[in-house]
N, C-alpha and C positions, 0 to 999 in steps of 0.2 A: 731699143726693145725693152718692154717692160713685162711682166708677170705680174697680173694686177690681184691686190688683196681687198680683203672688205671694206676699207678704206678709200682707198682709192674709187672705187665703185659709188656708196654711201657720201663722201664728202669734194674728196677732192682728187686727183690724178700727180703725186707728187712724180716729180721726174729725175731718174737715176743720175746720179751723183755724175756720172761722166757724160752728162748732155753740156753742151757746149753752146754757152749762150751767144758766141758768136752766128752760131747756125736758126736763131731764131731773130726778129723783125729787130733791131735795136731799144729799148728801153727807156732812151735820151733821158735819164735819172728819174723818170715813173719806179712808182713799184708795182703797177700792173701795166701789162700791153695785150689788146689784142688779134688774137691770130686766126683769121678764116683755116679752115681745113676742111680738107675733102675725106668722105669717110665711100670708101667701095660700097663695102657694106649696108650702107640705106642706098642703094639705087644712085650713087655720086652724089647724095645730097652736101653740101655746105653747109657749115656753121662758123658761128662766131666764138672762137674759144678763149675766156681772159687767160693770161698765164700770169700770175705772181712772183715776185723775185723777194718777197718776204723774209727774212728770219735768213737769208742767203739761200735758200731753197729755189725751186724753180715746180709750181706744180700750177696745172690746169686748175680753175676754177669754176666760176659765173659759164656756163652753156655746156659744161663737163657731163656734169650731172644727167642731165637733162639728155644727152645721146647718150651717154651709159643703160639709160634705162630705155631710150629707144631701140635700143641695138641688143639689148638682154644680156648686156656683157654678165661673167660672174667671177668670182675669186677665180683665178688660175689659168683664167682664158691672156693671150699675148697682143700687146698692142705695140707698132711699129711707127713709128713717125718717119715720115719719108721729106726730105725739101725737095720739090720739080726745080726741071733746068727755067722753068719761066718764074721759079720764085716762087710760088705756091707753096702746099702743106697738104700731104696726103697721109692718112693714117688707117693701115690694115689692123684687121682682126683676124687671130687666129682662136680657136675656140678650143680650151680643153680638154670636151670630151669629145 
């Protein structure tokens, strides 16, 4: 679960300190991988989302952006990343106001 800032919105989707990169696709020593996700919120649309393991970090990148602003996320609003039992990637919105 995150509480997202102007940041995250505008560049990138870093991800909280206690996400657990076992719970994401393996890596195999890439510094980016990427990860389909289902967003409720557009109608179940998919995307392609990079995630980077840069700097020891772990944040969305490359196709972030781009449903951020489709989805009119804003500072404050809550995003959830879910893993399905078939291996998948679902990510709710909850909205601020």
């Amino acid at each position: 679960m995150k509480k997202l800032t102007p940041v995250d919105i505008e560049r990138h989707l870093e991800l909280p300190n206690d996400t657990r990169r076992e719970a994401l696709p393996p890596f195999q020593g890439a510094w980016e991988n990427v990860i389909r996700i289902m967003f409720e919120q557009a109608g179940l649309m998919e995307v392609d989302v990079h995630c980077s393991c840069r700097s020891g970090r772990l944040a969305f990148t490359k196709g972030w952006i781009e449903i951020a602003r489709h989805l009119r996320l804003n500072a404050g609003d809550v995003v959830t990343l879910h893993r399905e039992d078939q291996g998948g990637y679902k990510m709710t919105v909850r909205s601020a106001s």
